[in-house]
C-alpha positions as CSV (number, residue, x, y, z in Angstrom):
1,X,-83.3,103.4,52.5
2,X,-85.8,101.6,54.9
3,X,-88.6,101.7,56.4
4,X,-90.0,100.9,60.4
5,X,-93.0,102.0,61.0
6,X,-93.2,105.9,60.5
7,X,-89.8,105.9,60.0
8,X,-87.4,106.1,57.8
9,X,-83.4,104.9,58.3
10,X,-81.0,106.1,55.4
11,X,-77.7,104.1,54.8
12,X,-74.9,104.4,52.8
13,X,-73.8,100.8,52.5
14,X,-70.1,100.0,52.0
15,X,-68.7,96.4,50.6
16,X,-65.1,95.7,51.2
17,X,-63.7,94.1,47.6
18,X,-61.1,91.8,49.4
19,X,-63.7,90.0,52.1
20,X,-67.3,91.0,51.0
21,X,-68.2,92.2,54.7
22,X,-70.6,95.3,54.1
23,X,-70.6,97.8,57.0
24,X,-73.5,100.2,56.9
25,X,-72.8,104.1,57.4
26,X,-75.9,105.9,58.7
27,X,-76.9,108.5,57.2
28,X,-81.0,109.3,58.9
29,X,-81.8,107.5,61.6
30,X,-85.6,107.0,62.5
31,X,-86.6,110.1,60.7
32,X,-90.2,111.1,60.1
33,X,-90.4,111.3,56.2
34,X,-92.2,114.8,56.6
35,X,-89.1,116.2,58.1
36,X,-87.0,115.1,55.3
37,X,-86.8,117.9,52.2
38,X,-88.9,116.1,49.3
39,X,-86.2,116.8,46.6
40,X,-84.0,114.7,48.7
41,X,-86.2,112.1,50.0
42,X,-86.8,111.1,46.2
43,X,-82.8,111.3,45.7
44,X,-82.5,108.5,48.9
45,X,-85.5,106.8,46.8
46,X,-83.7,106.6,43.7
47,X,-80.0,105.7,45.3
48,X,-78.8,108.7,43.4
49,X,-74.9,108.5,42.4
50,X,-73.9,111.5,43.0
51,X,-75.7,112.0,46.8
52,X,-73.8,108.9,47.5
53,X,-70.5,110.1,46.3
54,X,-71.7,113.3,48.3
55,X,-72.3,111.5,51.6
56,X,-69.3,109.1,50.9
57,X,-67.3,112.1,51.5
58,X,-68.7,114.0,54.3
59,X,-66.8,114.1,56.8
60,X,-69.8,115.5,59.1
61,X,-71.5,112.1,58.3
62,X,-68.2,110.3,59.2
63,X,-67.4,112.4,62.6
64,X,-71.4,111.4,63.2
65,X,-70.8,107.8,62.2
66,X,-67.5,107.9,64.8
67,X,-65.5,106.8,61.6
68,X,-62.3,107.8,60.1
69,X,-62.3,107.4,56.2
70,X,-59.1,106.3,54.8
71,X,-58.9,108.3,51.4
72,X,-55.3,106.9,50.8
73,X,-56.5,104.4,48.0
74,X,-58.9,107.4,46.1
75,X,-57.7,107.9,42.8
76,X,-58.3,111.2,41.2
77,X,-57.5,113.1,38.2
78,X,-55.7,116.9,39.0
79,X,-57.7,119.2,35.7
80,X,-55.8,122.5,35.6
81,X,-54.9,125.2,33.1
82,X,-51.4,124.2,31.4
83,X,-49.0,126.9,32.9
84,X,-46.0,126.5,33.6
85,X,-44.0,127.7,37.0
86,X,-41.6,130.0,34.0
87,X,-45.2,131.5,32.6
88,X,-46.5,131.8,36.5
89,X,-43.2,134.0,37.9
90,X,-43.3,136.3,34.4
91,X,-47.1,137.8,34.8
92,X,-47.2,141.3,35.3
93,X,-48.8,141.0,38.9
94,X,-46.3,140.6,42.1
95,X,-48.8,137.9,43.3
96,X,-50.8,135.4,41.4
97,X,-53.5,133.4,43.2
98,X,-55.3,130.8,42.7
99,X,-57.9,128.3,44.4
100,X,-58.5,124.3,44.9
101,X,-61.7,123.0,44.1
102,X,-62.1,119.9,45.0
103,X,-65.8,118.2,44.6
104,X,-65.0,116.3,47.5
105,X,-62.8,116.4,50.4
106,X,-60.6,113.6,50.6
107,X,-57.3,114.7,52.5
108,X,-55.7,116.8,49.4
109,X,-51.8,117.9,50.0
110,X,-51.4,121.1,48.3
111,X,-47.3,120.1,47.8
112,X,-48.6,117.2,45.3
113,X,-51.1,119.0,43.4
114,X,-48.8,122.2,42.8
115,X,-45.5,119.5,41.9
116,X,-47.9,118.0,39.2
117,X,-49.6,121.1,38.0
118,X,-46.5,123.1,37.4
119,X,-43.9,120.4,36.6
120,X,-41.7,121.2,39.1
121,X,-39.6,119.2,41.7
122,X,-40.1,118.2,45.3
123,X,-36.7,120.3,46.0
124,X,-37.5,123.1,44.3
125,X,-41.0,123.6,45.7
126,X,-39.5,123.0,49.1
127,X,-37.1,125.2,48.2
128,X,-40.3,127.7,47.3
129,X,-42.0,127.0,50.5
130,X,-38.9,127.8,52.4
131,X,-38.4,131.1,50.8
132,X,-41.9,131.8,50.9
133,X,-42.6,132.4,47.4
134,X,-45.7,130.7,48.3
135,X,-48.2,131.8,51.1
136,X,-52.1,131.6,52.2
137,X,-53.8,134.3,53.1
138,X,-55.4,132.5,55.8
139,X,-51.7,131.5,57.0
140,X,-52.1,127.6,56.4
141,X,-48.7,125.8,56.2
142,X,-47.7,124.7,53.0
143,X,-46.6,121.2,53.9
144,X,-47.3,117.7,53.6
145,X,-49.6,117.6,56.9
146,X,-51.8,120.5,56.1
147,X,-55.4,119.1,54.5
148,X,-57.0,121.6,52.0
149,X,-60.3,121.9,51.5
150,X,-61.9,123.1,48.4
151,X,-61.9,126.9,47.5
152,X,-58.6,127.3,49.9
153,X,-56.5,130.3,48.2
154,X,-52.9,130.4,47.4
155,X,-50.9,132.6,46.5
156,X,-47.3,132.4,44.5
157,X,-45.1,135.6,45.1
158,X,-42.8,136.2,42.1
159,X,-39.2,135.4,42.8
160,X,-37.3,139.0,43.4
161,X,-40.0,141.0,44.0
């Protein structure tokens, strides 16, 4: 955060581990402090973790920035009820949904997440996909390609029904 005049510029300010080069991502530019919500302005103040991890994320603040994150390298953790794909296909419902949530949105590919969440192979989700034991109401491919963002719905048919 800094200040010129009446003004206030917000940044969030990147470091590159390999060459140290920083490149600065704005976030406000030349903003009247009145204008900016209090709550906020004292988050800025305080370089608050998790409004960075926020804004590190957005891709409003990247599209404004003219930047394209790379989210290749982000490692994250998949938390999830165990279930398995056998437990899944024997409820009593015909369909059984269920929903992403992701805290951030960082290019998540459905295929990988449902492979490691239900233990099941790359073949034999394809072989899912092609049957269309799995859909979205919405009618968002279920490939590779296809970006989900958080609170996107699913939905696994059970085989034979």
């Amino acid at each position: 955060m800094n200040a010129q005049k009446k003004n206030i510029d917000v940044w969030l300010i990147y470091r590159c581990v390999e060459c140290d080069n920083t490149y600065n991502l704005t976030i406000l530019s030349r903003t009247k402090p009145e204008l900016i919500k209090k709550d906020l302005f004292l988050k800025f103040s305080e370089n608050d973790e998790d409004l960075s991890w926020e804004y590190a994320f957005s891709s409003e603040i990247g599209q404004k920035n003219s930047v394209e994150f790379d989210y290749s390298s982000v490692e994250y953790e998949i938390l999830h009820d165990d279930i398995s794909i056998n437990d899944i296909l024997n409820v009593e419902n015909e369909i059984v949904a269920f929903k992403i949530q992701t805290r951030f949105e960082f290019g998540l590919k459905l295929p990988a997440v449902i492979r490691n969440c239900l233990g099941v192979s790359a073949t034999l989700l394809n072989h899912m996909i092609e049957t269309e034991a799995f859909f979205t109401p919405e009618g968002y491919p279920l490939n590779a390609k296809h970006i989900y963002q958080s609170n996107d719905t699913i939905n696994l048919c059970r085989v034979g029904n």
